[in-house]
Structures are given as C-alpha cells and as structure tokens.
C-alpha positions as CSV (number, residue, x, y, z in Angstrom):
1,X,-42.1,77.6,-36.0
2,X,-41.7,74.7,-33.4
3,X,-38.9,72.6,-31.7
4,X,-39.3,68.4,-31.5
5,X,-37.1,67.9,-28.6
6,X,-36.5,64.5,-27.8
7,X,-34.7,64.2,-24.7
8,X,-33.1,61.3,-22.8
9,X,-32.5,60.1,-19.2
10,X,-31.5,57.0,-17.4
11,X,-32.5,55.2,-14.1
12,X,-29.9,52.9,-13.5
13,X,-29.9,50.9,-16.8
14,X,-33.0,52.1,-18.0
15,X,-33.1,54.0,-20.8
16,X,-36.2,56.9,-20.9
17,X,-36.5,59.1,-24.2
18,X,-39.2,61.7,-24.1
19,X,-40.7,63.5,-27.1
20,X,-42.2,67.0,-26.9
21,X,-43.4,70.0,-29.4
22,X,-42.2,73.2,-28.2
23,X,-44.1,76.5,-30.1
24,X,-41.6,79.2,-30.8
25,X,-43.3,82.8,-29.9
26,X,-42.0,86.2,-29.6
27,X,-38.9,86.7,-27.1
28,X,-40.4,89.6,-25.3
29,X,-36.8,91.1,-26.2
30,X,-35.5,88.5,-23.3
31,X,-32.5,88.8,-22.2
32,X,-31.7,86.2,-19.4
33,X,-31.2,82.5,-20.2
34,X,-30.7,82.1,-23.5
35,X,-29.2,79.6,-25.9
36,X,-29.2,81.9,-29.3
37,X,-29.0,79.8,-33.0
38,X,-27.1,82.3,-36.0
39,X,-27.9,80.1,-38.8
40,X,-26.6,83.3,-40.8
41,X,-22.7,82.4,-39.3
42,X,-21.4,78.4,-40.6
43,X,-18.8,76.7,-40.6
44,X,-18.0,73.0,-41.6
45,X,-20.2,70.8,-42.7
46,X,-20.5,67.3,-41.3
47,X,-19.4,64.2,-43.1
48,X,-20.7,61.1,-40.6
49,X,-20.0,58.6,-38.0
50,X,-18.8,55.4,-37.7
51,X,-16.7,52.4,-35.6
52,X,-14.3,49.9,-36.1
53,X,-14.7,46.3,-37.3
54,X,-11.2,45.2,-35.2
55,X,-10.6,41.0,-34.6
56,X,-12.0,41.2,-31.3
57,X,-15.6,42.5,-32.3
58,X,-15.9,40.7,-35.3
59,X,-15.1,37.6,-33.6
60,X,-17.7,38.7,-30.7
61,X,-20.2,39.0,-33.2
62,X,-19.4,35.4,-34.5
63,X,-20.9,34.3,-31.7
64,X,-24.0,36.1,-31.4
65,X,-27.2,34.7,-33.0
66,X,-28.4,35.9,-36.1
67,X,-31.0,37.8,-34.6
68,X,-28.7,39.6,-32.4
69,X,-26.6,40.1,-35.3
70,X,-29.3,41.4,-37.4
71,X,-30.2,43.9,-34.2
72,X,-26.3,45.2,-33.8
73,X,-26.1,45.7,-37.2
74,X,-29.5,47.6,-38.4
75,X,-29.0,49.9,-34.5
76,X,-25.1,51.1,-36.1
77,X,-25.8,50.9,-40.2
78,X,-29.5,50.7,-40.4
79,X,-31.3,54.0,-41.8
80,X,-33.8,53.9,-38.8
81,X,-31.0,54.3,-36.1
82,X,-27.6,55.5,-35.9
83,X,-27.0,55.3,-39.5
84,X,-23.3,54.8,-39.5
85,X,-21.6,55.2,-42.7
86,X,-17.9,54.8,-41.9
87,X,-15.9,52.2,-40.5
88,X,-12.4,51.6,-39.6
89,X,-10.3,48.6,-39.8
90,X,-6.6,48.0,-38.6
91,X,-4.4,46.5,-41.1
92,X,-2.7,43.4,-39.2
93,X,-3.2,43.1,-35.7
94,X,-3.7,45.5,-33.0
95,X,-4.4,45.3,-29.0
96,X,-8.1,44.5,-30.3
97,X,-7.1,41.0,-32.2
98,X,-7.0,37.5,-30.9
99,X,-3.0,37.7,-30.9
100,X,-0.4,39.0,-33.3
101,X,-1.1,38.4,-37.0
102,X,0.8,39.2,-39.8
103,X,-0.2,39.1,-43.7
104,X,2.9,38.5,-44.6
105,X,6.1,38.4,-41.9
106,X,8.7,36.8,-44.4
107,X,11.7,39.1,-44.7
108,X,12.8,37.5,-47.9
109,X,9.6,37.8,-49.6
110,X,10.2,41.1,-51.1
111,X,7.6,40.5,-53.6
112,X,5.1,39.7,-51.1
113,X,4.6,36.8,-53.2
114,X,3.2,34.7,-49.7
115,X,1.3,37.8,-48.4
116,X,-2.1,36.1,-46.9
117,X,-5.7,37.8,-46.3
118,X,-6.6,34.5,-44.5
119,X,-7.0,36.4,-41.0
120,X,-9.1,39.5,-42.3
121,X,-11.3,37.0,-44.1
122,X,-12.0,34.9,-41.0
123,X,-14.1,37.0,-38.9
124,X,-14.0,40.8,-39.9
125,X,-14.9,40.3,-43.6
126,X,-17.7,38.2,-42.5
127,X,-19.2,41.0,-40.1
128,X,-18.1,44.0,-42.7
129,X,-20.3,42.1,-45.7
130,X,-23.3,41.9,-42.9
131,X,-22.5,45.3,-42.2
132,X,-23.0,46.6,-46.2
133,X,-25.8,44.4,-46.3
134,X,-27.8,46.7,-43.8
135,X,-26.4,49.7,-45.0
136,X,-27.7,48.6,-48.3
137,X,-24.5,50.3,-50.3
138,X,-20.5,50.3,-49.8
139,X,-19.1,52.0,-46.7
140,X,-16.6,53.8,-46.6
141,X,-13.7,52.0,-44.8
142,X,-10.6,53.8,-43.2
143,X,-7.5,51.6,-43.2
144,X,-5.0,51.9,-39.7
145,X,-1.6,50.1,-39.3
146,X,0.0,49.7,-35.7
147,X,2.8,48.2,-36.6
148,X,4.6,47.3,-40.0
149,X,6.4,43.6,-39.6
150,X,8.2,43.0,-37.1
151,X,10.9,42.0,-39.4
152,X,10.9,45.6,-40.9
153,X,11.6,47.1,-37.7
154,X,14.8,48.6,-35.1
155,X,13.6,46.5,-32.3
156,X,12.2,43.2,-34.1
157,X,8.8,42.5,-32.6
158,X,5.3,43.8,-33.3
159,X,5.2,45.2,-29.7
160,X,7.0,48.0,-27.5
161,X,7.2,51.2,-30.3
162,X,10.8,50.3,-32.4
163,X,10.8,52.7,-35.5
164,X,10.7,51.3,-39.4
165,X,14.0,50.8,-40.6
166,X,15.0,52.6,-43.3
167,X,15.9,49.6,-45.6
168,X,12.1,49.0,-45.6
169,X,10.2,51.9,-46.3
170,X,9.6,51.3,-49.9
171,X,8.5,47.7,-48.9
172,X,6.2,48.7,-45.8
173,X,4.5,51.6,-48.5
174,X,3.6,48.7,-51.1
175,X,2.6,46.3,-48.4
176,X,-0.4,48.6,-46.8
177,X,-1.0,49.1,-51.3
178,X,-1.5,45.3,-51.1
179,X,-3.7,45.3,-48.2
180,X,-5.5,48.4,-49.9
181,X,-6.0,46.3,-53.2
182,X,-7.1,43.0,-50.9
183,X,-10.0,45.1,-50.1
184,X,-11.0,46.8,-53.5
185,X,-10.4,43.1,-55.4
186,X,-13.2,42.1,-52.6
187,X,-15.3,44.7,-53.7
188,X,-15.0,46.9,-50.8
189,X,-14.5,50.8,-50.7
190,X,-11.6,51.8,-48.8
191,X,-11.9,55.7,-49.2
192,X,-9.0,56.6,-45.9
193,X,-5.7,56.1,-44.8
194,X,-4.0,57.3,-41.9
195,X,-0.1,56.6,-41.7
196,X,0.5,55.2,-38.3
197,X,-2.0,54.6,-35.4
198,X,-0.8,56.6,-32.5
199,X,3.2,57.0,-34.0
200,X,4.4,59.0,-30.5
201,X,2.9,56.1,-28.2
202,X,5.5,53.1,-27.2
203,X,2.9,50.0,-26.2
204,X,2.6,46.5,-24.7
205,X,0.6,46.2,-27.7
206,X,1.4,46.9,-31.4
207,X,2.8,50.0,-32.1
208,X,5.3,51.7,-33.8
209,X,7.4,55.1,-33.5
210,X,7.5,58.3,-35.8
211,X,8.8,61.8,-35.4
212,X,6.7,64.0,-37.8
213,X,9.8,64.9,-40.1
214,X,10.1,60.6,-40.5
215,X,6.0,60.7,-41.3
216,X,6.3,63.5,-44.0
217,X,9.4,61.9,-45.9
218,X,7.4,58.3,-45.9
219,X,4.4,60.2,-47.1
220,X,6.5,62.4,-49.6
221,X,8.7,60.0,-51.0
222,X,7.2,56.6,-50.2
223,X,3.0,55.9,-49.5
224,X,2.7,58.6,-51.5
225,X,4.2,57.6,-54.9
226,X,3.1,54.0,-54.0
227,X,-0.4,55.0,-53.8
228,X,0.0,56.7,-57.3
229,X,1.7,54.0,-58.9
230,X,-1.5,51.7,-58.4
231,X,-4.6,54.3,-58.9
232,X,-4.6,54.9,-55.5
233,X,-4.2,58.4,-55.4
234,X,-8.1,59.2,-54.9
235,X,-7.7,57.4,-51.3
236,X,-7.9,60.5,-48.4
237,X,-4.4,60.4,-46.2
238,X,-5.1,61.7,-42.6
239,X,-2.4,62.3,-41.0
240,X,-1.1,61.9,-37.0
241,X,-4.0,59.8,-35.3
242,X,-3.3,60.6,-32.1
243,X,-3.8,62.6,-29.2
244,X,-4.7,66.2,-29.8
245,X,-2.2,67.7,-27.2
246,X,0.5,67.3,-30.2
247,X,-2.0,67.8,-33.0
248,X,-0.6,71.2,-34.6
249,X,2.7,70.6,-33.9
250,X,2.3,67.7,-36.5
251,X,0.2,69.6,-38.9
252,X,3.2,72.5,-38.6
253,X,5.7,70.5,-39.2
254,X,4.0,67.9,-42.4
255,X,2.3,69.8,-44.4
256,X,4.2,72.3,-46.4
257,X,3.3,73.4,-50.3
258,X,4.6,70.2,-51.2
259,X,2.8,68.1,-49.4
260,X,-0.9,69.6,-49.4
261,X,-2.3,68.4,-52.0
262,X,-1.9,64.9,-50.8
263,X,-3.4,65.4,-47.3
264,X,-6.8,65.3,-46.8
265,X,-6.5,66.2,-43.0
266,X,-6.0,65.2,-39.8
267,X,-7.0,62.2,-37.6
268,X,-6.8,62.6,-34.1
269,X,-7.8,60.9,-30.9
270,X,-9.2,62.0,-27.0
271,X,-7.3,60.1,-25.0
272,X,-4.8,63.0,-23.4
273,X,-8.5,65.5,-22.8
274,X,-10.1,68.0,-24.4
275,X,-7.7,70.2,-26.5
276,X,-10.4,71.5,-28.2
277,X,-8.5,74.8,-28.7
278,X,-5.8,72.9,-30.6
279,X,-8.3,71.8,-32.7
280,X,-9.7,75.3,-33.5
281,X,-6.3,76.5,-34.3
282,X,-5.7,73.5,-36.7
283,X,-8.6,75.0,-38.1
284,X,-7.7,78.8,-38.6
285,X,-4.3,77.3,-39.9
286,X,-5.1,75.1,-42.4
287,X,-8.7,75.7,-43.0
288,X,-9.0,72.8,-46.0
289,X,-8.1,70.4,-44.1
290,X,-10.7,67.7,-42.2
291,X,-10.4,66.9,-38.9
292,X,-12.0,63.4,-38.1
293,X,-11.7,61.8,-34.4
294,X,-10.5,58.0,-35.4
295,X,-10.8,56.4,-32.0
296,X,-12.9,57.0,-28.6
297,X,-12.9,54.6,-26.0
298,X,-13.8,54.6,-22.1
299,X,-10.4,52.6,-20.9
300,X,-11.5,50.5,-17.6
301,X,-7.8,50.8,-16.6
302,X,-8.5,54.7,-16.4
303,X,-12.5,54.8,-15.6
304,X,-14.9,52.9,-13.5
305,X,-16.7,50.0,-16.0
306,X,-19.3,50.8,-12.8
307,X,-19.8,54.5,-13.4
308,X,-22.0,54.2,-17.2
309,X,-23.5,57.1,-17.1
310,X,-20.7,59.5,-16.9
311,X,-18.6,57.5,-19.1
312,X,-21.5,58.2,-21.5
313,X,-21.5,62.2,-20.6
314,X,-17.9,62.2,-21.4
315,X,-18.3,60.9,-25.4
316,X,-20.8,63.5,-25.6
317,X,-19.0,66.6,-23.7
318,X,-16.1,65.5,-26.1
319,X,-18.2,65.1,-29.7
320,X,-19.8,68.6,-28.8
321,X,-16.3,70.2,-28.2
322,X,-14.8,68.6,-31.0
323,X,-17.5,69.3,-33.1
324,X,-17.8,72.9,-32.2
325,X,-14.0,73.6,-32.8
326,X,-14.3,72.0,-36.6
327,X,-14.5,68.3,-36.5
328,X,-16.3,66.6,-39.7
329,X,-16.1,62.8,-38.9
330,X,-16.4,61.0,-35.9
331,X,-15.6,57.2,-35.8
332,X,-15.8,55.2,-32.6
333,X,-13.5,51.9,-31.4
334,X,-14.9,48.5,-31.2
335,X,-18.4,48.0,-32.4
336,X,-19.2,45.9,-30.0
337,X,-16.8,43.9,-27.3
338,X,-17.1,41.0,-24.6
339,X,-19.1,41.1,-21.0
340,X,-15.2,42.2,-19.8
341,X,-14.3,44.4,-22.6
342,X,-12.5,42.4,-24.6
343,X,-10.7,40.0,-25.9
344,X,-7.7,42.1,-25.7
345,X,-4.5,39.7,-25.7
346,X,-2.9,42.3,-23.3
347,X,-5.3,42.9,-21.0
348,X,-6.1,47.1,-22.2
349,X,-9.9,46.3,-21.8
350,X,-12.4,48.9,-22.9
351,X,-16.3,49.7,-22.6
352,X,-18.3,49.7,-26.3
353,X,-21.7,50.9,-27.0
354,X,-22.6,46.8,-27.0
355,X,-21.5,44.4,-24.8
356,X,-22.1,40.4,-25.4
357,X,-22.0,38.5,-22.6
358,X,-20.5,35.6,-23.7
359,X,-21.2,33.2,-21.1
360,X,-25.3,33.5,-21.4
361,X,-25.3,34.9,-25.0
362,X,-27.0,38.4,-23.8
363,X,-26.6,41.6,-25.9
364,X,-26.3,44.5,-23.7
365,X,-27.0,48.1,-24.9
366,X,-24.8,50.5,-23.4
367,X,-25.7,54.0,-22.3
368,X,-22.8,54.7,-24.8
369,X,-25.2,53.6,-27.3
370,X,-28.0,56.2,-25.9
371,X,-25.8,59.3,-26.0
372,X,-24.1,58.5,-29.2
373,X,-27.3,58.1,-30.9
374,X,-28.5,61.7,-30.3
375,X,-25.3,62.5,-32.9
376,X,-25.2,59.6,-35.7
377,X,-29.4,59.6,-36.2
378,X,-29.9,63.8,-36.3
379,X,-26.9,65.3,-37.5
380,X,-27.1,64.9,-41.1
381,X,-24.5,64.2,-43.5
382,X,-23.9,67.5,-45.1
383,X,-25.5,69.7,-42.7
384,X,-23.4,73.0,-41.3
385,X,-22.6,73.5,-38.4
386,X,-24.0,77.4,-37.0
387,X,-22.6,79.8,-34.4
388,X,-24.5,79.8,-31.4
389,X,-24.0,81.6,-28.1
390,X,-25.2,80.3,-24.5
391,X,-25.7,81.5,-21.2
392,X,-24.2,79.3,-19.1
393,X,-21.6,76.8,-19.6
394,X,-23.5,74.0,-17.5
395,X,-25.4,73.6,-20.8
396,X,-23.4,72.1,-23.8
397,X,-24.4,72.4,-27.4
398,X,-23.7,72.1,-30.9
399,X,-26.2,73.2,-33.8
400,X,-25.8,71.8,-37.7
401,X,-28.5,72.9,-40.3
402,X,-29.4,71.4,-44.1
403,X,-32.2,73.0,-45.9
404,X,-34.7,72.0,-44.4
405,X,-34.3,72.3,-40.6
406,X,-31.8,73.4,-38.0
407,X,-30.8,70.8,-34.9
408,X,-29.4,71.7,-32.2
409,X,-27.6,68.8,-29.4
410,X,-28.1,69.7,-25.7
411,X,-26.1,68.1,-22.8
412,X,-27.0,68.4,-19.2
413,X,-24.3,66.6,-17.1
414,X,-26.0,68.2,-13.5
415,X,-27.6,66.5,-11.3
416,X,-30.2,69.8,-11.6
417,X,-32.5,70.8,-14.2
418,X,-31.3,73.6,-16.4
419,X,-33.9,76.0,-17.9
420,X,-33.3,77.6,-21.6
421,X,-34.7,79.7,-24.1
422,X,-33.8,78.4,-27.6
423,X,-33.9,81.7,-29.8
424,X,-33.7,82.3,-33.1
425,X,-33.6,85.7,-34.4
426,X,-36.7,87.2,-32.4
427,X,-39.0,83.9,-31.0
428,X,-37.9,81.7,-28.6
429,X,-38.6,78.3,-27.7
430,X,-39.0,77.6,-23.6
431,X,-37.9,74.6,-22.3
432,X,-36.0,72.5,-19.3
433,X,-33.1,69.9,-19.5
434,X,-33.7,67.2,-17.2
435,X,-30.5,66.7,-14.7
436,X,-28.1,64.1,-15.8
437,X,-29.7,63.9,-19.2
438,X,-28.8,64.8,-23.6
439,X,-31.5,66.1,-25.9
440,X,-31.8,66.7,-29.1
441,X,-34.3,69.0,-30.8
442,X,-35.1,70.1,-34.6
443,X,-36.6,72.9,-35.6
444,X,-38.2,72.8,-39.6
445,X,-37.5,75.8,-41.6
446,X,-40.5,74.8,-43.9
C-alpha cells in the first residue's frame, strides 16, 4: 500500500506543489502522532463543487480574450482541474450585477405577459454556454432570488430587506416558474432552488425579509404547488441559505411531515463563522436531508485583500469543518471578479479564485484557486466520507473513499512543520506538512 501526497505551499504569489510516494509499513503498534483512517465507519457521500455565474463575472469574462476564457473555463469545468459540476445563478439582480434589473417589474402585468430574459441573455448565458461547452454535458444550475419586484413588496424598492406582500405570493411563486422555464426552454438543467438568498439579512443591496413560519407557508401553499402545476416538482428546494448560526432553528421550524417530502435540504452560508456543530446537529435531526454551502466569499470590507494566504486557509479550515459535520455540496461566489473585486454597484467588494485586471487585461490566479483545488479535483463525486481520529488539532483533515481508493485532505495553517503518521488499520504512512501549507494524499485500495 502507498500514499501520493501532493502537497502545496506558497512564497509570496508563487504557487509550489510537490509530489511524493509514501510506502505504508507496519505501525510498530505506535501510539504517538497519529492521524488514524476507519474506512469501516461512513457517512455522506459527496455530491460536487461549483460557483456562481452572477452579472458581474460574466460580464468580467466578456472582456477577457478567448484564450483566457478558454483557461478560466477548462481550470473550473474542465476534467483535468477542478472539475466543477454545479453552478449558481441569481434570478434578477443581486449586489454582483451591473445595477438593478428586473425581468419583469410591471405591477399590472399579472400574466407576466412583458416578462424579458434580455439581461440573463447578455452576458451570463454567453459564459454559462462556454461553461457546458468545457464540461462537455449540462450542469447542474441552482437558481437564487434576492429580491422579488420591488412592486411586490412592503417597502417598494429592490434594496433595504421589506418583506413580500401577501397580495403577491401566488404571482412571485409563478414568476421564479417562468424564470425556471426561461432556462429549461434554453436547454439548460436547472436541478436547485433555494427560496430566498439570505431572508434574515436587511441590505444596501437586494434583499428581502422572511421569518421561517412566512418561508414554509410560501413553500406549502405557493412555490410548492406552482412548481407542480408546470412539471417542476423534480427541482431540489433547499431551504434558508444563510448563515449557519440560525441554521436549525429554520430546519425546526419548516420542515414538518407535511413539508418533507418537498425539501431536499438545506443551503447555508459562512459568513457569521464556523457553526460546524449546528451543522452536525442538522444532521442527527434530519438525517435525509443535504446540506450544501451556496456562497463563500473573503469580503475586503471584513479581511485584508493583502493577507491571500490566510484568506486561502480560511476556505479550507471551513470546507474541512463543514465537510466533516455532513456537508455534500460546496458552491463558491463569483467565478471570477475585477482587479478590485468587483463590479459591485454598492461598493461590497469581494476576493475570487480569479481576478482580471481590467486595465492591462491580466488573469490572475488566486491562492483561492490553489487551496480550493485540493477539494474539487480529488474528492470524487460519490465518494464517502470516513471517520478519522487525529492527534492534534493543529492538523485539519477530512477523508472520502470510492472503490477504488481512500483520500484524505490535510491543512497546515502553522508557520511550523507538523509531523504525522497516516494509519490505516495496522501500517502507517510517515510524513511531514510543510508550515503554512494543504495536501492532499490518495491511497489505492487495488
């Protein structure tokens, strides 16, 4: 038996990956330093990774060549790379669009009669059709609304939360139906909905309020029969997609015997820390249900756009945690984003695994990028996630097997290098984490 370990480092921008074959031999019944693999104990199974296709990157990526097109897209969707398989797309605008947009803001169209696709077709169908192109199939796309009209809502504008008023409810659930069928008509696969992007957060941006009572009765008696009423019912619902601080309390209060069967689980986002123990008890609660992270960004209003590297460390401290209290599904924010983290039309600029510097056309691989790859191109679709058990909580690590081999992810956020002993039942595999650095390493069970 033998572990490829590929690990990775970085001197300033420079990005180092290092290949090695470790031998596995007898453990010498060790005791001290150990990282231990129970391939014999699983749990779920992971289901992929992915990133949104918002206005602002796809109209970055308008203005890239087509060689650095062809580069973005075969590093996220190509099978040699990060092999994305999911991506997620707002419907109407968001703080990640040029400005406000609407597909249809007439309050006396009831019919929707004048509802227009002409914004989605201008630069993120464009960049999704490139996108399928590499993947060489149909994604799997997750639809997100912000914010209904602002005609349909208690405060009359797009921005600063308002809730949907009541008189609307019906309408709103067969408008996102029509931007569902704008899609499929298109040929796309939209496969995911959640309900409301971040329905507890009051913006500068879009947004829009919910309690979770308001959520269930609009899925109950609204989205869901909508979605019913025009085939839709095969489309996976996640509900809450937001922090994880609140996460259960959600999942308590929506999903009843009634409502089960038309959940598929719940979307969540990092933004409030790690709450990776809310996570696990989401878990032990409602064990069928999936829990998929729909948005991960650094935000330069809260972290140094200077300080890379950790920003780096802390997507993959939080995709292990998440990971190892049940997550499936992992999709990250803006593909790629402007040299200042935009265009964001209020200013919330944000860090992406690629940058375009706009004013000497330069594509610039992030350290994002790196870290994120030791996930998307290892962990298999399908694989299971396998207890493990570590010495030392300096080192952090996930393990997912198929049939054919078990990986294991290892983070090293020291500035010292960490010795281990990977074992598996009785052998063990020596080896040393760099400082500052993520590795991954698969071991063949042929």
């Amino acid at each position: 038996m033998e572990l490829n370990l590929v690990s990775t480092t970085y001197s300033g921008k420079t990005r180092q990956s290092v290949a090695a074959r470790i031998p596995f031999t007898d453990d010498g019944c060790r005791e001290e330093q150990l990282l231990n693999l129970y391939p014999q104990i699983t749990y779920q199974s992971i289901a992929g990774f992915g990133g949104a296709i918002t206005e602002s990157a796809a109209y970055i990526y308008s203005r890239m060549s087509s060689e650095q097109k062809q580069h973005l897209l075969e590093t996220y969707f190509g099978s040699e790379t990060m092999k994305y398989r999911y991506v997620r797309i707002p419907i109407d605008s968001c703080d990640f669009s040029l400005g406000h947009y609407e597909a249809d803001g007439d309050e006396n169209d009831a019919e929707l009669k004048n509802f227009s696709f002409a914004r989605v077709e201008q630069y993120i169908l464009p960049m999704l059709t490139d996108a399928e192109r590499i993947y060489g199939g149909k994604l799997e796309i997750m639809l997100s609304p912000w914010s209904p009209p602002a005609y349909m809502k208690t405060n009359g504008k797009r921005d600063h939360g308002g809730t949907l008023k009541r008189c609307y409810w019906k309408r709103w659930a067969e408008y996102i139906c029509r931007y569902i069928d704008e899609f499929l008509k298109r040929g796309f696969s939209v496969t995911m909905l959640t309900l409301q992007n971040e329905p507890k957060a009051v913006q500068t941006w879009d947004s829009c309020i919910y309690t979770a009572q308001e959520e269930k009765e609009f899925l109950r008696d609204f989205i869901w029969p909508s979605l019913v009423a025009h085939g839709m019912e095969s489309i996976q619902i996640y509900i809450w997609d937001h922090n994880k601080e609140r996460a259960l309390e959600w999942a308590e209060t929506m999903i009843d015997a009634e409502t089960a069967p038309m959940i598929a689980g719940l979307a969540f986002h990092w933004y409030s820390g790690d709450h990776f123990e809310a996570l696990q008890m989401i878990r032990e609660r409602f064990p069928d249900k999936k829990l998929l992270l729909s948005e991960a960004c650094i935000e330069f209003s809260k972290y140094s756009a200077a300080e890379h590297l950790k920003n780096a460390q802390k997507y993959a401290h939080d995709i292990i945690g998440d990971l190892n209290a049940g997550m499936s599904t992992f999709l990250d924010w803006n593909l790629v984003l402007n040299e200042q983290g935009g265009p964001n039309y209020v200013g919330n600029f944000c860090d992406a695994p690629f940058l375009f510097d706009t004013s000497v056309g330069k594509l610039m691989e992030q350290e994002l990028q790196g870290y994120l790859w030791h996930f998307s191109h290892f962990l298999t679709p399908g694989a299971m996630r396998i207890g493990i058990s570590k010495y030392t909580e300096t080192i952090e690590a996930t393990a997912f097997q198929t049939d054919e081999q078990i990986t294991v992810v290892l983070l090293n956020r020291t500035t010292e290098p960490l010795d281990l002993y990977l074992r598996i039942q009785n052998v063990c595999a020596p080896l040393t984490l760099p400082p500052q650095s993520i590795a991954t390493g698969a071991i063949s069970l042929n």
